[in-house]
C-alpha positions as CSV (number, residue, x, y, z in Angstrom):
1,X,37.3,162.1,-93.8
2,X,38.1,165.0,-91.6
3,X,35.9,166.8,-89.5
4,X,36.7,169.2,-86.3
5,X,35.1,167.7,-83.1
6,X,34.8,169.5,-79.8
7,X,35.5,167.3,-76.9
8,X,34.9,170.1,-74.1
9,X,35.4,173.9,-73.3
10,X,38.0,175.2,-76.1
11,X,39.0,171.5,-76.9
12,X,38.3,171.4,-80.4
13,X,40.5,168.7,-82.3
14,X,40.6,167.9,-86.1
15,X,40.3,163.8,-86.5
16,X,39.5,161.3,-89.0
17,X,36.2,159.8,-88.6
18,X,33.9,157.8,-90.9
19,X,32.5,158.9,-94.2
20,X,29.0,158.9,-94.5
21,X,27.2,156.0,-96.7
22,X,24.8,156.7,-99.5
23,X,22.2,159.1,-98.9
24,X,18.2,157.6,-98.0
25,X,15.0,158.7,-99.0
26,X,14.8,162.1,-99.1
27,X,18.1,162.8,-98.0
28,X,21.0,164.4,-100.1
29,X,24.8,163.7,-99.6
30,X,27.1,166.6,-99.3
31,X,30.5,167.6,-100.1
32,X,31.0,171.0,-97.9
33,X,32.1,173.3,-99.1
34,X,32.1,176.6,-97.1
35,X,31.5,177.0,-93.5
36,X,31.2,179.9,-91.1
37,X,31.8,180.9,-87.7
38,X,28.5,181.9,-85.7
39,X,28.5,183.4,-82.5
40,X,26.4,180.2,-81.5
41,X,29.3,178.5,-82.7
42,X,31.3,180.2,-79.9
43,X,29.5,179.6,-77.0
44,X,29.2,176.1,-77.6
45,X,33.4,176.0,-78.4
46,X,33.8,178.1,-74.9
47,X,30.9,176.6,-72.8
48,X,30.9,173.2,-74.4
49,X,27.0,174.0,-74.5
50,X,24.7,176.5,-75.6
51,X,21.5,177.4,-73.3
52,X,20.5,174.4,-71.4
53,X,22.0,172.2,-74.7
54,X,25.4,170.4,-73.6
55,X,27.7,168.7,-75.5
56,X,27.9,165.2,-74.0
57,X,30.0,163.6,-76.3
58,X,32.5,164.9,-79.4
59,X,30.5,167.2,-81.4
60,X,31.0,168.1,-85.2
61,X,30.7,172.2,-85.1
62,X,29.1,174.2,-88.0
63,X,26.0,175.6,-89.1
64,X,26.9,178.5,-91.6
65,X,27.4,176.2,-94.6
66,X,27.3,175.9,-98.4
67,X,28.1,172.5,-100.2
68,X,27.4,170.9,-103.4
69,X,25.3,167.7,-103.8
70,X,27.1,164.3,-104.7
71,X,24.7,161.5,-104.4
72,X,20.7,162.0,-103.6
73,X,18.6,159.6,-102.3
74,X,15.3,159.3,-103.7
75,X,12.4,161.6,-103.4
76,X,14.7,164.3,-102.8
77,X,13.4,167.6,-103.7
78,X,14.5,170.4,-102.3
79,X,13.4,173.9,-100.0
80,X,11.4,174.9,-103.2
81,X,10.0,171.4,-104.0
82,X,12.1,170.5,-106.9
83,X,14.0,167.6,-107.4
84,X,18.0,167.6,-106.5
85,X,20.7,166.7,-109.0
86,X,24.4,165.3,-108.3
87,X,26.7,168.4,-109.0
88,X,24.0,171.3,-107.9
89,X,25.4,173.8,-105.3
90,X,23.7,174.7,-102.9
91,X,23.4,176.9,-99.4
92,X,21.7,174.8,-96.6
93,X,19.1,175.6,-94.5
94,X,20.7,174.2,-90.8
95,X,17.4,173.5,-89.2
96,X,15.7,170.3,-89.8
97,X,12.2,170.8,-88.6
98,X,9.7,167.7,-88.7
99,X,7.1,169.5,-90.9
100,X,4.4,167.6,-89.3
101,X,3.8,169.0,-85.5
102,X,1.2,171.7,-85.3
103,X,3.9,174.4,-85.3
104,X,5.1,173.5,-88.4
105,X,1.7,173.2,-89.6
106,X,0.9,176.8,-88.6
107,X,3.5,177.9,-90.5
108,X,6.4,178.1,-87.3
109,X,8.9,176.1,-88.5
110,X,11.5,177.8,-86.3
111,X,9.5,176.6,-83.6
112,X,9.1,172.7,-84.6
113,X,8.7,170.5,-81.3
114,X,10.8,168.0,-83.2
115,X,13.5,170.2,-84.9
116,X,17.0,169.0,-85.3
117,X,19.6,171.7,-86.2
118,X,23.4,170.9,-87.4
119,X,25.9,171.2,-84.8
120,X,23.7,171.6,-81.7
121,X,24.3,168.2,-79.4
122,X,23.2,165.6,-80.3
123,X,23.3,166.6,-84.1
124,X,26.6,167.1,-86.1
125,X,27.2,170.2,-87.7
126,X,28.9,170.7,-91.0
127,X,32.9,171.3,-90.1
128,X,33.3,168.0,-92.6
129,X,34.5,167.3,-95.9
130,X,30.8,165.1,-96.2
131,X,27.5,164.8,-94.4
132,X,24.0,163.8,-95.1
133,X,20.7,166.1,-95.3
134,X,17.3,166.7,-95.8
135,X,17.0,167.7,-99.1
136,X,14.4,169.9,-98.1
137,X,17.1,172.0,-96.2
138,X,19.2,172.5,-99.1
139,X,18.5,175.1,-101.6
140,X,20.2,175.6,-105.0
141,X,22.5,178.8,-105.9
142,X,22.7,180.4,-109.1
143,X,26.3,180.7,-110.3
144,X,27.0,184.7,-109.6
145,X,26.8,183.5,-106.0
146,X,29.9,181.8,-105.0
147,X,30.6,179.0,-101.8
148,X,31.0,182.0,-99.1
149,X,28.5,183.7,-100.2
150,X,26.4,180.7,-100.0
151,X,27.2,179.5,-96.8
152,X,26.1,183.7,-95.6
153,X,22.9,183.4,-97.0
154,X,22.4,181.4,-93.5
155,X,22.8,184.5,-91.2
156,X,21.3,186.9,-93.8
157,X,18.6,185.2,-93.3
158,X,18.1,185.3,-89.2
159,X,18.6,189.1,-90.0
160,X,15.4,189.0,-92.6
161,X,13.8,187.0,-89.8
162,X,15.1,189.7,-87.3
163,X,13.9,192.5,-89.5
164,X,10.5,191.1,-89.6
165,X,9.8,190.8,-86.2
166,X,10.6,194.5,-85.9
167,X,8.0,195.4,-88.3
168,X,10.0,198.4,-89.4
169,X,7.7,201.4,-91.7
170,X,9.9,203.2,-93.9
171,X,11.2,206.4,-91.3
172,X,11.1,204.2,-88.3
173,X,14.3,204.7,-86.2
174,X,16.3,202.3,-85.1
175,X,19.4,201.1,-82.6
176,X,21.2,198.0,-83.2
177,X,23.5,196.7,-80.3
178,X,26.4,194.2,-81.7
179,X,28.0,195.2,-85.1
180,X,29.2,191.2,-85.5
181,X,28.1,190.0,-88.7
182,X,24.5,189.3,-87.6
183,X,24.1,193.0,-86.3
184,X,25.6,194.0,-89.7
185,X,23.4,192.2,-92.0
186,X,20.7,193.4,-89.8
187,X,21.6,196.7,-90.0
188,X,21.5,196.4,-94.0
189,X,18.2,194.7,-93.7
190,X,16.6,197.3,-91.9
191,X,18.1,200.4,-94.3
192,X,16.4,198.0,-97.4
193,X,13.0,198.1,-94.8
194,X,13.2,202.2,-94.6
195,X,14.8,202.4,-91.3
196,X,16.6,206.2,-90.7
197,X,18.4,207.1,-89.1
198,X,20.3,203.4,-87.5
199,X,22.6,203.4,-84.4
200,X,24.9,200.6,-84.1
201,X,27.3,200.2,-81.0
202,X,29.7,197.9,-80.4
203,X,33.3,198.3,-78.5
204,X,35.5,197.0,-81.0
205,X,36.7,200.3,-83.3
206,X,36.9,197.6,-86.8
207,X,33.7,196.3,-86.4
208,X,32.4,200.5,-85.7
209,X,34.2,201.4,-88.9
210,X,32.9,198.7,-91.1
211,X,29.1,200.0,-89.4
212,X,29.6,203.2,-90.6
213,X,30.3,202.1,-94.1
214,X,27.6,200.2,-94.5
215,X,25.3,203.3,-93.5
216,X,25.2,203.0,-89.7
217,X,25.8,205.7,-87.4
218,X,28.3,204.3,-85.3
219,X,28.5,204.9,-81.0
220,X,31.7,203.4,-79.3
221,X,30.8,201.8,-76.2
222,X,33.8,201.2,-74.9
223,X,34.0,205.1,-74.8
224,X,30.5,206.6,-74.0
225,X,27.6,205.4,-73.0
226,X,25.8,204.0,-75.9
227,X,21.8,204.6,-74.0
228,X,22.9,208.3,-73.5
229,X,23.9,209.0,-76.7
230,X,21.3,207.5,-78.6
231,X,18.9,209.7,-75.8
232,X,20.8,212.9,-77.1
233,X,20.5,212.0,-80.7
234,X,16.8,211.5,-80.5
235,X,15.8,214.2,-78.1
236,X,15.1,212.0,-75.7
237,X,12.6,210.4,-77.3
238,X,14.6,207.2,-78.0
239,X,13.9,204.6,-80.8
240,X,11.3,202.9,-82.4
241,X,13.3,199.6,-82.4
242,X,15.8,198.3,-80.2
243,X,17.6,195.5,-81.7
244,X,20.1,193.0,-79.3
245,X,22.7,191.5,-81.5
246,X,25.4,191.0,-78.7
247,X,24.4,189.8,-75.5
248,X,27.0,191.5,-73.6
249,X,26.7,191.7,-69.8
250,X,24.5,194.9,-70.3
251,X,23.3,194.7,-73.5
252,X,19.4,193.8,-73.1
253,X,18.9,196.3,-70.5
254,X,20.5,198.9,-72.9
255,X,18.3,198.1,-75.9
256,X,15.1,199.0,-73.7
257,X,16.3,202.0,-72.6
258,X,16.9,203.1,-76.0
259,X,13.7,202.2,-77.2
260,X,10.6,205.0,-76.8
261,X,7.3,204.2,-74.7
262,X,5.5,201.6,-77.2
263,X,8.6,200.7,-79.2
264,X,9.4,197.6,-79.8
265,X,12.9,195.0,-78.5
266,X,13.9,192.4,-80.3
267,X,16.7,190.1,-78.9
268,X,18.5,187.8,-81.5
269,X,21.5,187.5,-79.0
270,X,22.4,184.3,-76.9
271,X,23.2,184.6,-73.2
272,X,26.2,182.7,-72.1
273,X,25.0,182.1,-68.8
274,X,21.6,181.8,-70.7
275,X,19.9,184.3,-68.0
276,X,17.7,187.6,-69.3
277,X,18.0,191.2,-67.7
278,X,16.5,194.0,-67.9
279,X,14.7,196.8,-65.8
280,X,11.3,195.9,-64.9
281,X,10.0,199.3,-64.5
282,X,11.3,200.4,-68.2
283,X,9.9,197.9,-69.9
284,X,6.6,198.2,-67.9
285,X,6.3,201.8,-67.9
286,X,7.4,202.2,-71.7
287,X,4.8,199.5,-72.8
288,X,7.7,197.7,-74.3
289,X,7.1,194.7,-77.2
290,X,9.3,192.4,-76.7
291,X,10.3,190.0,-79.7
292,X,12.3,186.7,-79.1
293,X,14.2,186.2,-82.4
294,X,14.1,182.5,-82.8
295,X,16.2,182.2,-85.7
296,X,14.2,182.2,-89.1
297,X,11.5,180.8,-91.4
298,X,11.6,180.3,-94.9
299,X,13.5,182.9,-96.2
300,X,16.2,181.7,-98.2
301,X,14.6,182.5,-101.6
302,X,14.2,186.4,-100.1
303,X,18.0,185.8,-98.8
304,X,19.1,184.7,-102.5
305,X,17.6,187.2,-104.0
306,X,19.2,190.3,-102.1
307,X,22.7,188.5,-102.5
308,X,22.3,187.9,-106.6
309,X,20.7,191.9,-107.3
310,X,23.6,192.7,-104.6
311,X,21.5,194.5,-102.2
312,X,23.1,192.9,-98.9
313,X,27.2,193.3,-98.8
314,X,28.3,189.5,-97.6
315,X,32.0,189.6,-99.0
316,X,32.8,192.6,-97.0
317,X,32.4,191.3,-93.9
318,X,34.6,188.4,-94.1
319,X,38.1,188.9,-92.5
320,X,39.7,185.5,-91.9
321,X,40.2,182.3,-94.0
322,X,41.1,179.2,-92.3
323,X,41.3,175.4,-93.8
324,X,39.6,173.0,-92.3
325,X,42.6,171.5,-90.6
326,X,43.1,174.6,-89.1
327,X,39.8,174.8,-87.3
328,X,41.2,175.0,-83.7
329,X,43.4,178.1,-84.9
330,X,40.6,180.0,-86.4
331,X,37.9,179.3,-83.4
332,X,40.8,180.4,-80.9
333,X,40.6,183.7,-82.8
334,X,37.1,184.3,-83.5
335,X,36.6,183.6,-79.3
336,X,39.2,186.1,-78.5
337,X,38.2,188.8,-81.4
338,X,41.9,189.4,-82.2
339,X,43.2,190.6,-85.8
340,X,40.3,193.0,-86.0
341,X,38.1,189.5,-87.1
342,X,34.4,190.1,-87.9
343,X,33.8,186.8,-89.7
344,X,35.6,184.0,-90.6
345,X,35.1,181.6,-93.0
346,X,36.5,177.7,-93.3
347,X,37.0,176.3,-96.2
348,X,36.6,172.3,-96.4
């Protein structure tokens, strides 16, 4: 079968390599279908490693992903404890937690001592025409939703988690930094949550526009400075959440200067050079909460349901298409943001 493998920093080739055997207990074999590009995705292409995770030997990328089941193993039963057929579509959960260390057991399986996750070294990700899972990862779609939607219902639902650490009321202000698709889907989270009014900056004018649509007020960084514009909007009072989407060079410390004294900063960003900044003295003085955004819990059914009653726009945010095969062409764009790209979608 074909799968896209990165072998170093930007050397991501397309090969042939092994299909995968029947499926064991409790595991589900896939046909993927739908894969997207994450900004994790990227660092790992560009870094050949993500934090303090390298890649030490050729690495199947992909962690955005829908598929549809084509052989289960048995005792599989899915995310919602029901048993998987051959021929049932479903979006898929990329974590793999152990469900048996106490931070599972609390109820923090983001957290999970033990946790696999698809395309993070040493674990292959889902750039594949097959691949084995838990079935417990894999939860079924209805038919309104269709394979890119699917595979979105991933990063919807780090914006849920997102959302939920802010612990928006309905009025609470907010600022968003990073209008990729994660700071987009947050941004329509929070609006559902009651947040007003939103600020979204980013430096790229597509990625502004598509903010405004979706209810945003836009700030252009490249142009002004986002911190004293958000400071003028507000009075000077600034926000009661700060949200990092982008982890620019700046980024963190701008999110806590937006925020007002008690507000709260949540970063869901990933550093490349996996280092933290920000002024001491403001986050001191301000009485700052400060939320690490560890990517979700179980929230997929919550994730489902905005997509099928149409609450979250997924679609829209989509601007490239790629085929598998062409995985090195699309990942080459995404890294340099050319052609106006927000998300892209590859199709196995």
């Amino acid at each position: 079968m074909l799968a896209a493998r990165l072998h170093g920093p930007a050397d991501l080739r397309v090969e042939r390599i092994p299909r995968p055997g029947p499926p064991q207990a409790g595991e589900v074999l896939l046909r993927v279908r739908t894969t997207g590009i994450c900004g994790s995705d990227l660092h790992s292409y560009q870094d050949a490693r993500i934090g303090d995770t390298p890649v030490e030997s050729p690495l199947v990328l992909g962690h955005e992903f829908s598929g549809v089941v084509e052989a289960v193993g048995p005792a599989a039963e899915d995310g919602c404890f029901a048993s998987l057929q051959p021929g049932t579509r479903v979006a898929v959960d990329p974590a793999q937690p152990c469900g048996r260390c106490e931070f599972c057991e609390q109820g923090n399986p983001n957290l999970c001592r033990r946790l696999h996750f698809c395309g993070n070294h040493p674990d292959g990700g889902s750039l594949c025409q097959w691949m084995h899972m838990p079935a417990r990862s894999c939860f079924p779609v209805p038919d309104e939703l269709d394979d890119e939607e699917a595979a979105l219902l991933e990063p919807l639902g780090v914006a849920i988690h997102a959302v939920d650490l802010a612990r928006f009321r309905v009025g609470c202000s907010a600022a968003i930094i990073g209008a990729g698709a994660i700071g987009l889907l947050i941004l329509q989270v929070a609006r559902l949550a009651g947040a007003h009014p939103i600020f979204v900056a980013d430096r790229l004018p597509a990625r502004l526009r598509l903010a405004e649509k979706l209810g945003g007020i836009a700030i252009d960084a490249a142009a002004e400075d986002p911190v004293l514009r958000v400071q003028k909007e507000t009075g000077g009072r600034g926000v009661d959440v700060a949200i990092e989407a982008a982890w620019g060079d700046t980024s963190v410390a701008q999110a806590a200067e937006m925020a007002r004294l008690g507000g709260r900063l949540v970063l869901v960003g990933i550093p490349s050079d996996d280092r933290l900044g920000l002024k001491h003295s403001t986050a001191r003085r301000k009485g700052l909460t400060i939320m690490m955004s560890r990517r979700m819990k179980l929230v997929y059914p919550r994730a489902t349901a905005l997509a099928c009653r149409q609450a979250i726009e997924l679609t829209g945010l989509i601007t490239h298409r790629f085929k598998l095969a062409a995985a090195p062409e699309a990942f080459a764009l995404n890294a340099a943001y050319r052609e106006k790209v927000v998300k892209v979608m590859i199709h196995s």
